[in-house]
ZADO-1210 file (C-alpha; in nm, 4 decimals, padded with zeros to 6 digits):
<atoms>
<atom x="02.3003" y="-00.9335" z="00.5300" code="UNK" pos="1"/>
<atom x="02.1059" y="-01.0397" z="00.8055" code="UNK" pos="2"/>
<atom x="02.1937" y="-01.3300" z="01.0197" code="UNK" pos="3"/>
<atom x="01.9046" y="-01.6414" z="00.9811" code="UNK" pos="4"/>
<atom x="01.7842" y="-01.5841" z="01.3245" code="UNK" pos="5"/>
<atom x="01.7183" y="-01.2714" z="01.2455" code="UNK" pos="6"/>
<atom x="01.5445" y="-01.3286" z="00.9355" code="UNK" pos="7"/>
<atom x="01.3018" y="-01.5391" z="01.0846" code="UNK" pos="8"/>
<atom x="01.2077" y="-01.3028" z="01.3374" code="UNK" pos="9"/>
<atom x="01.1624" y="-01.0683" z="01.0831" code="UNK" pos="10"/>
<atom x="00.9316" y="-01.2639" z="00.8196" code="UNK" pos="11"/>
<atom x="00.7098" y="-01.3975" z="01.1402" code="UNK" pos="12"/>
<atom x="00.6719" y="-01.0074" z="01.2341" code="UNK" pos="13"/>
<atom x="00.5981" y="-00.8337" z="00.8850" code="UNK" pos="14"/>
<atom x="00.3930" y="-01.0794" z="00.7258" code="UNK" pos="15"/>
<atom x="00.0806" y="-01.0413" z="00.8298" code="UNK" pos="16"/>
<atom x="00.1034" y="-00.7150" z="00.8225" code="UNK" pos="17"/>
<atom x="00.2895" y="-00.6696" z="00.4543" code="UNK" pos="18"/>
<atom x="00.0179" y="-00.9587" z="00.3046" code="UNK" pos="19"/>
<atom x="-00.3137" y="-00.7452" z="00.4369" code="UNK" pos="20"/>
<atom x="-00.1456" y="-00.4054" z="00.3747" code="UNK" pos="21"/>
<atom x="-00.1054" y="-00.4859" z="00.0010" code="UNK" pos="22"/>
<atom x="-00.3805" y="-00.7405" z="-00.0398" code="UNK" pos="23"/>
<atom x="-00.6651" y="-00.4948" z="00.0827" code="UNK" pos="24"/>
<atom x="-00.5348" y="-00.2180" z="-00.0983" code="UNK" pos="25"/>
<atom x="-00.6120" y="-00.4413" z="-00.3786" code="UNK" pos="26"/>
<atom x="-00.9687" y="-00.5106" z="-00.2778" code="UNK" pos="27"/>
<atom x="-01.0410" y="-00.1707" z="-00.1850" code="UNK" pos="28"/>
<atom x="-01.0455" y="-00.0568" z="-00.5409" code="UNK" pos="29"/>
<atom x="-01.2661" y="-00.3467" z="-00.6286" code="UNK" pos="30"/>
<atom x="-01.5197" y="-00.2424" z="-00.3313" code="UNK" pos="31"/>
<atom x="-01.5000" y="00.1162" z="-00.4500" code="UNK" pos="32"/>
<atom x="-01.5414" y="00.0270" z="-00.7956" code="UNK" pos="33"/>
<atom x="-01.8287" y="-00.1969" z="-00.7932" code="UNK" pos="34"/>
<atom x="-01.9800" y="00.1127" z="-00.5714" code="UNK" pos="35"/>
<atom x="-01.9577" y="00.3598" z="-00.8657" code="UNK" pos="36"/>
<atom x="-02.1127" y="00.1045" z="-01.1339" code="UNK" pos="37"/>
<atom x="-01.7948" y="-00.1117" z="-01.2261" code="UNK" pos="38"/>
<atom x="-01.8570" y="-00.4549" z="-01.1359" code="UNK" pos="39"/>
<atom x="-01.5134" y="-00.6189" z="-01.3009" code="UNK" pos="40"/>
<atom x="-01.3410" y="-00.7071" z="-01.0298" code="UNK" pos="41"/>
<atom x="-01.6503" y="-00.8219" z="-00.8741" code="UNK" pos="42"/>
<atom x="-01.7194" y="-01.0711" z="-01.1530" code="UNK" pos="43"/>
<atom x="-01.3779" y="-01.1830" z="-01.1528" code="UNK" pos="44"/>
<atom x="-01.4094" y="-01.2899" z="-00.7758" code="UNK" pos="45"/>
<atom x="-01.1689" y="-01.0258" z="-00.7251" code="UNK" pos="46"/>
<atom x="-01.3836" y="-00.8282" z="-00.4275" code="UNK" pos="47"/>
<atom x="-01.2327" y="-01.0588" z="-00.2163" code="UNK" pos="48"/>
<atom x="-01.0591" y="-00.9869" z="00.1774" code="UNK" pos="49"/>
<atom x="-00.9000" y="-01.3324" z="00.1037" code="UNK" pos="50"/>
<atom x="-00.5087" y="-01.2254" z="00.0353" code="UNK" pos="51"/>
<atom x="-00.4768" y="-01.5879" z="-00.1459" code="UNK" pos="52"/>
<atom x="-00.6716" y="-01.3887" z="-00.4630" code="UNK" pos="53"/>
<atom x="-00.4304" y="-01.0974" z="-00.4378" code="UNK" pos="54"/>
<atom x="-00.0997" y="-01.1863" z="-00.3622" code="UNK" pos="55"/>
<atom x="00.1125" y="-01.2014" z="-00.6903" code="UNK" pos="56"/>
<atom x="00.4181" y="-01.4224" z="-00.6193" code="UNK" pos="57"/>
<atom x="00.6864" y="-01.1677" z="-00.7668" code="UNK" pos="58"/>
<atom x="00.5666" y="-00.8112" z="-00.6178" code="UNK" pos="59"/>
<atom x="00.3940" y="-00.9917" z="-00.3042" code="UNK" pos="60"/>
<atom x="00.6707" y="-01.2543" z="-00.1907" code="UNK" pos="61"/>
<atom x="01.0130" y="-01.2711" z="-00.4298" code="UNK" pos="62"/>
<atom x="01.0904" y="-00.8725" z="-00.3894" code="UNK" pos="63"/>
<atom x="00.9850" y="-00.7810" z="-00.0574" code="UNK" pos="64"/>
<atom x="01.1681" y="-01.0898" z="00.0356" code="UNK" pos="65"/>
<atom x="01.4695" y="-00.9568" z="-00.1684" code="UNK" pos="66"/>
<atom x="01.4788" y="-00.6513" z="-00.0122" code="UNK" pos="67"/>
<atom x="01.4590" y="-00.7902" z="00.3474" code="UNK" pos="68"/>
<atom x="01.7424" y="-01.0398" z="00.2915" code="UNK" pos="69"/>
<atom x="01.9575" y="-00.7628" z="00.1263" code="UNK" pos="70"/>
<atom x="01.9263" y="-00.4385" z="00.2591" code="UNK" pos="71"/>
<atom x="01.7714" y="-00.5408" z="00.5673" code="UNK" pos="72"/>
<atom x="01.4453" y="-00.4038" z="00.5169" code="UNK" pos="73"/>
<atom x="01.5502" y="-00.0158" z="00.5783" code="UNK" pos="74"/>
<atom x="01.2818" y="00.0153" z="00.2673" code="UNK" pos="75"/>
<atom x="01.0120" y="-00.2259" z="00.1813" code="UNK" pos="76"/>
<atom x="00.8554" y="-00.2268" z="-00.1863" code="UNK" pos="77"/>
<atom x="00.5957" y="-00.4508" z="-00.2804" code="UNK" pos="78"/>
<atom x="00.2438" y="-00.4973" z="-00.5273" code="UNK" pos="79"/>
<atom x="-00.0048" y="-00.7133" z="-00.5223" code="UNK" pos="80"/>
<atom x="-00.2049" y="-00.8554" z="-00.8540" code="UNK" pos="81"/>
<atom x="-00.3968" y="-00.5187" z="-00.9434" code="UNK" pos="82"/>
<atom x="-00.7305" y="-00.5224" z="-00.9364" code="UNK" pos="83"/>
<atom x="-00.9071" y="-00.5124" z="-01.2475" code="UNK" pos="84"/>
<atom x="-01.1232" y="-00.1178" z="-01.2972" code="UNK" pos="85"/>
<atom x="-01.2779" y="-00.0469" z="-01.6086" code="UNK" pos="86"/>
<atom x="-01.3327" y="00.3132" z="-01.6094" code="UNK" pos="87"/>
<atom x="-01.6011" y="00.3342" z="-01.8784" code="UNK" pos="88"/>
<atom x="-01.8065" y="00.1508" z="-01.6524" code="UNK" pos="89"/>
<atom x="-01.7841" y="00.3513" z="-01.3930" code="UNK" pos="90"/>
<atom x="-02.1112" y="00.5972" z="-01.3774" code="UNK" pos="91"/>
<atom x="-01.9024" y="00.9434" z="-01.4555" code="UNK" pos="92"/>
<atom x="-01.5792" y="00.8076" z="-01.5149" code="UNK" pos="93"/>
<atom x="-01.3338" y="01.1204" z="-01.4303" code="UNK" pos="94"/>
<atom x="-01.4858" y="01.2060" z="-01.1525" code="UNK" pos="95"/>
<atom x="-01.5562" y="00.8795" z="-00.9677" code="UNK" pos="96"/>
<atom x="-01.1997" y="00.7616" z="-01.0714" code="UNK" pos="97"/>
<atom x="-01.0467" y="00.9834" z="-00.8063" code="UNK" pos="98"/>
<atom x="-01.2627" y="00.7751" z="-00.5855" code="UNK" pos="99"/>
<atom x="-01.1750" y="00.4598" z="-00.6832" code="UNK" pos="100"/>
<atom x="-00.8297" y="00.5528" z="-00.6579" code="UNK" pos="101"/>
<atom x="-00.8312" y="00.6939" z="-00.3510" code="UNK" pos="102"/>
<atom x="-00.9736" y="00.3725" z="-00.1907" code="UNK" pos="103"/>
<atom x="-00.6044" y="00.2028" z="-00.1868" code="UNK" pos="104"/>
<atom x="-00.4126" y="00.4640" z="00.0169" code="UNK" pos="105"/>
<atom x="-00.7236" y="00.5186" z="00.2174" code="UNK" pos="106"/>
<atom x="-00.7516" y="00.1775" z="00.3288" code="UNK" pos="107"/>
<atom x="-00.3872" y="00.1247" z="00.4083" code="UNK" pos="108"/>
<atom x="-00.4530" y="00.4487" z="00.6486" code="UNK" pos="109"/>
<atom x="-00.7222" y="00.2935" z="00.7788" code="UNK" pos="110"/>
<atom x="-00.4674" y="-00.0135" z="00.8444" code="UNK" pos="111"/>
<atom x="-00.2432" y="00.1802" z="00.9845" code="UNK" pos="112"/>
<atom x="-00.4532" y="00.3133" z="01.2202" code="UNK" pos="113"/>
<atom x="-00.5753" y="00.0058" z="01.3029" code="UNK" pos="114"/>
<atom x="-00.2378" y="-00.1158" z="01.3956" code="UNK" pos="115"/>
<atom x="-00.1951" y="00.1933" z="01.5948" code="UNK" pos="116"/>
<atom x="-00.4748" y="00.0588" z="01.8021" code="UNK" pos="117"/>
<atom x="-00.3304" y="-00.3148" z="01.8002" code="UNK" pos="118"/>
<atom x="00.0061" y="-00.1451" z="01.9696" code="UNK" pos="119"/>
<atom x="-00.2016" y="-00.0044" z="02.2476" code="UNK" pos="120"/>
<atom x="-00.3920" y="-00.3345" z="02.3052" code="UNK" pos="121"/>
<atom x="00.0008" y="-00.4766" z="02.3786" code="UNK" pos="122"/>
<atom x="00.0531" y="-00.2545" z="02.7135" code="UNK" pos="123"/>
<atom x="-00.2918" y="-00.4507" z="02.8367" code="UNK" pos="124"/>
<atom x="-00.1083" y="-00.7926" z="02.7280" code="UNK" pos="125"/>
<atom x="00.1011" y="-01.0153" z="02.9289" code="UNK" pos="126"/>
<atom x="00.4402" y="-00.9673" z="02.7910" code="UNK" pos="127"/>
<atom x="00.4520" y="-01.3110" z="02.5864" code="UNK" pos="128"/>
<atom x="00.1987" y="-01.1435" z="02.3633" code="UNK" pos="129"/>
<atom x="00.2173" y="-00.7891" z="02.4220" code="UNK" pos="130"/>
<atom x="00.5964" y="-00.7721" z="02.3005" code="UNK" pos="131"/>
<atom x="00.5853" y="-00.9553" z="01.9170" code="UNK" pos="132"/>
<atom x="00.2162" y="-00.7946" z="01.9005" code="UNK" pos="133"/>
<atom x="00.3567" y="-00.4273" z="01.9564" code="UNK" pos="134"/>
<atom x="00.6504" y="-00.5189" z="01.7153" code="UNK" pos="135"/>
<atom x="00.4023" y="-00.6776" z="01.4797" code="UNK" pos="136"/>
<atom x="00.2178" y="-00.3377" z="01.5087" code="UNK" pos="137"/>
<atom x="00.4788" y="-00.1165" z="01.4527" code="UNK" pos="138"/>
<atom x="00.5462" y="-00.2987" z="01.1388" code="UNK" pos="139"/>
<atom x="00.1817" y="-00.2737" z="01.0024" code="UNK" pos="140"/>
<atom x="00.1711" y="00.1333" z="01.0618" code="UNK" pos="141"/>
<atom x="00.5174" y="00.1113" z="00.8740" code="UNK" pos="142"/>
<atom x="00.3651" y="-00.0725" z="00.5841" code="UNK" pos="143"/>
<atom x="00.0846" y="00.0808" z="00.5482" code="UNK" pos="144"/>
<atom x="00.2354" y="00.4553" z="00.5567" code="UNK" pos="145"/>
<atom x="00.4938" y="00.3498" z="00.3084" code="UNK" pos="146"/>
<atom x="00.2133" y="00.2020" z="00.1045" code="UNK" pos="147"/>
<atom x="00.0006" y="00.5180" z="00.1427" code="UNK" pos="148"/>
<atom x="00.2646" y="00.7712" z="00.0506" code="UNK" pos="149"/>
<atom x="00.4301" y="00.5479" z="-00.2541" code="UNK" pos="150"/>
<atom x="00.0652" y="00.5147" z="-00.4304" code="UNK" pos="151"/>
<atom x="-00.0660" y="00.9039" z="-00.3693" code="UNK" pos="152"/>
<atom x="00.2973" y="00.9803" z="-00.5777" code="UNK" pos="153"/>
<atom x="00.1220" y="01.1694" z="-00.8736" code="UNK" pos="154"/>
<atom x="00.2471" y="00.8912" z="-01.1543" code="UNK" pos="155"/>
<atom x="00.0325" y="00.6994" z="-01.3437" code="UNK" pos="156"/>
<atom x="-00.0019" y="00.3933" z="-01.3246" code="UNK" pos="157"/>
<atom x="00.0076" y="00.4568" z="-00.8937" code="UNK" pos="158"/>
<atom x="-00.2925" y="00.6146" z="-00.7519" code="UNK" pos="159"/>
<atom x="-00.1628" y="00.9033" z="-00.7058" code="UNK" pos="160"/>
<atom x="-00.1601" y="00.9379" z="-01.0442" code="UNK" pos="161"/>
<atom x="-00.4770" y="00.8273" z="-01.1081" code="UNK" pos="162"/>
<atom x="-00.6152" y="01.0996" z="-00.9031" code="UNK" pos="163"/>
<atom x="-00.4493" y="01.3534" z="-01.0700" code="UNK" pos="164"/>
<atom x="-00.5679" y="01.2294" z="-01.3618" code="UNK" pos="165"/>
<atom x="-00.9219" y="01.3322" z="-01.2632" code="UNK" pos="166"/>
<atom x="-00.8771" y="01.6004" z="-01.1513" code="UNK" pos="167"/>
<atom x="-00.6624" y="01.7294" z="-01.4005" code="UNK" pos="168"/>
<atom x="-00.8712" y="01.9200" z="-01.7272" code="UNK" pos="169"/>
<atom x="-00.9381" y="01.6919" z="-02.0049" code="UNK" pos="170"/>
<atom x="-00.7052" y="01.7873" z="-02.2304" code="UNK" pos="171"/>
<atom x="-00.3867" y="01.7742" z="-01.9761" code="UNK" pos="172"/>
<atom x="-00.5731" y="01.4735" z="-01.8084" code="UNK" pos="173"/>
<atom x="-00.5357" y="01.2982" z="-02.1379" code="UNK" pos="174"/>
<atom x="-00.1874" y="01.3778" z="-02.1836" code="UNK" pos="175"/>
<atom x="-00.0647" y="01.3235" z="-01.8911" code="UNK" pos="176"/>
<atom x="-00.2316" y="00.9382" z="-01.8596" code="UNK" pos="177"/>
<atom x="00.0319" y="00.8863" z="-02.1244" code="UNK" pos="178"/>
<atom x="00.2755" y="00.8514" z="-01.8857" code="UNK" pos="179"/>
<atom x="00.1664" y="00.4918" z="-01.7804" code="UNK" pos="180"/>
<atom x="00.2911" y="00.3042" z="-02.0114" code="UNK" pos="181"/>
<atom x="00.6280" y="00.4414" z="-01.8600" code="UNK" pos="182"/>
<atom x="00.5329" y="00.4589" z="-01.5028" code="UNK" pos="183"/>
<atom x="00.6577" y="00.1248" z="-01.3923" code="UNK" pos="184"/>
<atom x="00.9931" y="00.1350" z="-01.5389" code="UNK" pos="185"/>
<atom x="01.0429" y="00.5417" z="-01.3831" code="UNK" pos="186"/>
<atom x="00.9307" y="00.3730" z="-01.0545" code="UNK" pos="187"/>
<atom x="01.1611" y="00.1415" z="-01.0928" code="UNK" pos="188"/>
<atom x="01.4231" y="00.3431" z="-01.1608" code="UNK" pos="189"/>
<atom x="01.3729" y="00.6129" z="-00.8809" code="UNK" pos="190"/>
<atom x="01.3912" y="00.3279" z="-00.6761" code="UNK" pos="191"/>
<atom x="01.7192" y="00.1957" z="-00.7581" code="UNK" pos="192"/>
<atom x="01.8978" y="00.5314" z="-00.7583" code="UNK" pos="193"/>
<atom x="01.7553" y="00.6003" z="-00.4152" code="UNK" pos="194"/>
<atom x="01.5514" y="00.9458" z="-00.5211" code="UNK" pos="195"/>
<atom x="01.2274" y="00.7243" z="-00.4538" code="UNK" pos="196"/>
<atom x="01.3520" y="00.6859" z="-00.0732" code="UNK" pos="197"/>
<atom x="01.4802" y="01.0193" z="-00.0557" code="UNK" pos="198"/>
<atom x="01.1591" y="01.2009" z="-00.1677" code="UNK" pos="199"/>
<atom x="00.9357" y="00.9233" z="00.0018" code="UNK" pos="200"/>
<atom x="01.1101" y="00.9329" z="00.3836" code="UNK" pos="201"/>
<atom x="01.0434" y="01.2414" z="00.5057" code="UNK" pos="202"/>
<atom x="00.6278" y="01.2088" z="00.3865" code="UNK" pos="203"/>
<atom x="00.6938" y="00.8449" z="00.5497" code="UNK" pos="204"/>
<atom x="00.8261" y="01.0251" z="00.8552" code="UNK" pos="205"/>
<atom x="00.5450" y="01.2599" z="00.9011" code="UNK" pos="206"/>
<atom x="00.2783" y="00.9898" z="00.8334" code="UNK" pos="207"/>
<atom x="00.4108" y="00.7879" z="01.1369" code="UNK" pos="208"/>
<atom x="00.4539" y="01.0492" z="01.3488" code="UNK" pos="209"/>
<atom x="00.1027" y="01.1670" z="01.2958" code="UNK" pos="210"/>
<atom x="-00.0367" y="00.8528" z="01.3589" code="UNK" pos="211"/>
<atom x="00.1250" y="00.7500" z="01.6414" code="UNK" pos="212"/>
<atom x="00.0650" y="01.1242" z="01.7811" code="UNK" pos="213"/>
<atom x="-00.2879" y="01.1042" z="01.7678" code="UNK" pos="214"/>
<atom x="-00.3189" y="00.7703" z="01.9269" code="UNK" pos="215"/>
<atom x="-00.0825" y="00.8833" z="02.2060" code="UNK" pos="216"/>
<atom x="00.1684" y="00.5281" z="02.1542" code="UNK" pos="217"/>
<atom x="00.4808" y="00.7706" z="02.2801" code="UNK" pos="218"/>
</atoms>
């Protein structure tokens, strides 16, 4: 376990970035699916940048907590309250569901790289900001490429699954969007026998070093 010093330091650093990672993953769905005829989440006051309508206490707080105080955060996991989609709604359901989907992991790359930019604004800082900003940053493109590569995993109910879903042909779509009434608990279970990390680390890896390649950070 972590000493409390260091436990401190390391809630002030990831969470801003963990609560907007997860949080406008959320409302990126919404946004998406209000944009291909679905306004559910938008009548719900769900379509919200607000992280106070997102954050769901367990998934949100109690287990990336968890994991920080008892593993010391070599692997953060965390949800927030899912936005509400109903696909019927949606103008041609199949085919805009990849879209609506896609909007999670594509804003939490769009985070990332955001953060990527954040850690560059540090070397311009005087070094009472620059250096918990830069750490602060290099948490956020963490997050976020952990929360990118977890949800494109092709298993319902995750995004990735979602967008195999729609792309898949009816018939093995249909059977294959069985699966998410056991997604959580496979999740779950990859996670706890360490195959989830094994399988996600690499992708994880690559993501980060992509990012922080193309920005030029090293």
């Amino acid at each position: 376990m972590m000493d409390i010093n260091a436990i401190v330091q390391a809630i002030a650093i990831l969470a801003l970035p963990l609560v907007f990672a997860i949080t406008l993953h959320e409302a990126a769905h919404g946004y998406a699916a209000r944009h291909f005829g679905d306004p559910t989440a938008w009548q719900l006051g769900r379509i919200s940048l607000n992280p106070l309508r997102h954050i769901d206490p367990v998934g949100t707080i109690l287990i990336p907590l968890s994991i920080l105080l008892f593993s010391g955060g070599n692997f953060l996991f965390g949800y927030a309250k899912p936005v509400p989609v109903d696909f019927s709604r949606l103008r041609n359901p199949k085919k805009d569901m990849f879209w609506v989907a896609a909007a999670g992991p594509g804003a939490n790359l769009l985070m990332a790289c955001a953060w990527a930019l954040a850690f560059k604004l540090s070397w311009l800082l005087p070094q009472f900001f620059s250096t918990p900003l830069a750490r602060m940053a290099e948490m956020g493109i963490q997050i976020n490429c952990v929360l990118m590569v977890l949800n494109l995993i092709p298993l319902p109910p995750l995004d990735g699954g979602r967008i195999a879903v729609s792309l898949l042909p009816h018939a093995m779509a249909y059977k294959f969007a069985q699966l998410e009434r056991w997604g959580f608990p496979i999740l779950l279970l990859l996670l706890f026998t360490g195959i989830l990390g094994a399988v996600m680390n690499p992708l994880v890896n690559l993501s980060t070093w992509a990012i922080e390649l193309i920005f030029g950070l090293y």
